[in-house]
C-alpha positions in Angstrom: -113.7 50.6 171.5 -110.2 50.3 171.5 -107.6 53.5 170.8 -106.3 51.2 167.6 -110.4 50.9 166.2 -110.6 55.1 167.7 -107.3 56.1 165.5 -108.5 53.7 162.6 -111.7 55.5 162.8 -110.5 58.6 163.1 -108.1 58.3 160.5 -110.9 57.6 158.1 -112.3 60.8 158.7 -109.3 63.1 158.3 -107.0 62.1 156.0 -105.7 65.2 155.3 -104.1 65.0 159.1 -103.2 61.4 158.4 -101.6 62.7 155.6 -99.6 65.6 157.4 -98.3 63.5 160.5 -96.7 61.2 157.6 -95.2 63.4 155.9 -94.0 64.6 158.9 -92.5 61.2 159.4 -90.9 60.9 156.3 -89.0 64.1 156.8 -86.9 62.4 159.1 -89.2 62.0 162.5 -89.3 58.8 164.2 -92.8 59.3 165.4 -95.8 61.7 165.9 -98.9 61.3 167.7 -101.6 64.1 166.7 -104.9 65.0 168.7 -107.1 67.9 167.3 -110.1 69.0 168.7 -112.2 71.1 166.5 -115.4 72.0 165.1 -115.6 68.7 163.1 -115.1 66.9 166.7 -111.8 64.5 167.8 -109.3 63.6 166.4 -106.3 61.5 167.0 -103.5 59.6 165.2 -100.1 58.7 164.6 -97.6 57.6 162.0 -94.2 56.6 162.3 -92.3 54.6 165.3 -92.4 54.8 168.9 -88.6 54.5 169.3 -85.4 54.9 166.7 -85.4 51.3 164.7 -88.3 49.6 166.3 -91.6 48.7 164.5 -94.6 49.8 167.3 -96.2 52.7 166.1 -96.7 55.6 168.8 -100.0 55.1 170.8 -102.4 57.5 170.2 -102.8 58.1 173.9 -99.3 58.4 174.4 -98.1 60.9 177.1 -95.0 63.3 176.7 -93.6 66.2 178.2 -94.6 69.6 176.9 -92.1 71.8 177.7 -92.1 75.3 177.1 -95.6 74.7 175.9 -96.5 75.4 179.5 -95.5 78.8 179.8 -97.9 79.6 177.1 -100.5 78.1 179.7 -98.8 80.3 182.7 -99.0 83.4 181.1 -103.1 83.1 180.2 -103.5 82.3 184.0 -101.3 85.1 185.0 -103.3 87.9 182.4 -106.1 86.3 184.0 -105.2 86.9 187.3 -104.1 90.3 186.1 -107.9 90.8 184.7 -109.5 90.3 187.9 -107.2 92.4 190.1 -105.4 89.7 192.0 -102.2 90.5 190.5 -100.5 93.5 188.9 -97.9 93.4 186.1 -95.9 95.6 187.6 -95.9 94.3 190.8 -92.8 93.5 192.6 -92.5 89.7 192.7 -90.5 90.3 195.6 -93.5 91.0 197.6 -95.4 88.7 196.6 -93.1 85.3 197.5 -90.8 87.3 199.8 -88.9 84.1 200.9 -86.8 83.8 197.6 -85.0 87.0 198.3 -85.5 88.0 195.0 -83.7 91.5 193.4 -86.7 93.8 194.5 -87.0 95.5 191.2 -88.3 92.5 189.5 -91.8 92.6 188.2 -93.9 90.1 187.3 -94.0 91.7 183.4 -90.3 91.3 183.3 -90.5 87.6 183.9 -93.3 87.2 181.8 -91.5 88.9 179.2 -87.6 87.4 179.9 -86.4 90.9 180.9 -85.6 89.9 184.5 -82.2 89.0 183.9 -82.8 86.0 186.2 -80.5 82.6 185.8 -81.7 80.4 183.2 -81.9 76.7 185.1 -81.1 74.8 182.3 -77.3 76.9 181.9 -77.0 80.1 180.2 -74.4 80.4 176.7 -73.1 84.1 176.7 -72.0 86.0 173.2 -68.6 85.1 174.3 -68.6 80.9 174.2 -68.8 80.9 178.3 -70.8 78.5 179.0 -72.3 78.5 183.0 -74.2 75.1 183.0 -77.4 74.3 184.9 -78.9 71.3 185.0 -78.4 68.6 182.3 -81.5 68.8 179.6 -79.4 66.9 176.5 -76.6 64.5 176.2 -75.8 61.5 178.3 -76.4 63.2 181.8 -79.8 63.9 180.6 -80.6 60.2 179.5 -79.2 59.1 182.4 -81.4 61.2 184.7 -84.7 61.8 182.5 -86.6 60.3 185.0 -85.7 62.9 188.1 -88.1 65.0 189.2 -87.7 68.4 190.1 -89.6 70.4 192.7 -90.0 73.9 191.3 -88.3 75.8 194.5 -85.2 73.4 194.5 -84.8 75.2 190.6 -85.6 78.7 191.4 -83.2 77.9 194.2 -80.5 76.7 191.6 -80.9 79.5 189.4 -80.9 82.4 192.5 -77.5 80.8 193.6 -76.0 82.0 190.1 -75.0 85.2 189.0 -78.1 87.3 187.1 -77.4 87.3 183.4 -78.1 91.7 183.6 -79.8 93.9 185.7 -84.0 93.6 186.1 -85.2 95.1 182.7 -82.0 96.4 181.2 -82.1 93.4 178.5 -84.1 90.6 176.8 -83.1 86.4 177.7 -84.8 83.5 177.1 -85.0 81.5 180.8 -87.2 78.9 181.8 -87.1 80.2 185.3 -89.0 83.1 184.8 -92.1 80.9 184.5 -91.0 78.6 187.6 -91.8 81.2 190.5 -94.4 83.9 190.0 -97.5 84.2 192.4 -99.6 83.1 189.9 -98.9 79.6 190.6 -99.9 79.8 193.7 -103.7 80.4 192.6 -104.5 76.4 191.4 -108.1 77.4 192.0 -107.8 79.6 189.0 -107.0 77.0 186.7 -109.6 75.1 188.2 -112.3 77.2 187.6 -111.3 79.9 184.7 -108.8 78.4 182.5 -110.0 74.6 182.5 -113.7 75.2 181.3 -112.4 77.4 178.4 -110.1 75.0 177.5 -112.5 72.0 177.7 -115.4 73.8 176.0 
């Protein structure tokens, strides 16, 4: 079966999400692909364009980036690991990956919770207009190198080479590197074998 005659099928028996994803579209997207997995079983479709002014409609086994999605993902595993005692939340990260020379008073709660005060990778915007950039996520720069791929050290590198925003739990900032570095990560086999199967049930 091919992933048109899957969607077309599909389509068939949900067109209420059909119906969504185009309205979706017709608020000013270019394009949306949709998978659901529920009780009624699988779903997947699209509506709209792959790209601004072409005709192709998005695949529906198109792959994107997630994003921030992910950290959603990293904190489960982290609770998880919290759960079975391989981890505390306020354990000093410090101790557990001593070779980023982290401030020791971070905890692993406070980068859970954006209260470590720790350089956000993409740039941080102060209350003031200063601006200290990062690297490029938007604009032409981006565009030009959406391909790159960054290891996660070389940006918790980055981000430990520039001033902390405040000092470890004194405030509240949104940073992406807070979910880059903590010794969760280093427990794959978690994933593996906790997270996956729930997910996949």
């Amino acid at each position: 079966m091919t992933n048109d005659s899957v969607s077309a099928t599909s389509q068939a028996e949900r067109p209420e999400l059909q119906k969504i994803i185009q309205e979706i579209v017709d608020s000013g997207f270019v394009g949306v692909q949709l998978r659901v997995n529920d009780e009624r079983g699988q779903w997947v479709g699209s509506a709209g364009a792959c790209e601004l002014g072409g005709l192709a409609e998005p695949p529906t086994n198109g792959r994107f980036r997630v994003g921030s999605v992910t950290k959603t993902f990293t904190a489960a595993l982290a609770l998880h690991l919290v759960a079975d005692g391989t981890i505390g939340l306020d354990d000093l990260v410090a101790d557990h990956l001593p070779e980023f020379g982290l401030d020791r008073r971070i905890t692993v709660r406070m980068l859970l919770q954006h209260t470590s005060g720790v350089f956000n990778f993409t740039g941080e915007y102060y209350e003031d207009g200063t601006v200290v950039p990062g690297i490029a996520w938007s604009g032409k720069e981006w565009v030009e190198n959406r391909f790159r791929t960054y290891q996660p050290e070389e940006l918790v590198r980055l981000a430990l080479s520039k001033p902390a925003r405040f000092e470890p739990g004194a405030d509240w900032s949104y940073s992406n590197t807070n979910y880059l570095y903590p010794p969760y990560h280093a427990r794959s086999d978690l994933v593996k074998h906790k997270i996956k199967p729930q997910l996949t049930a």
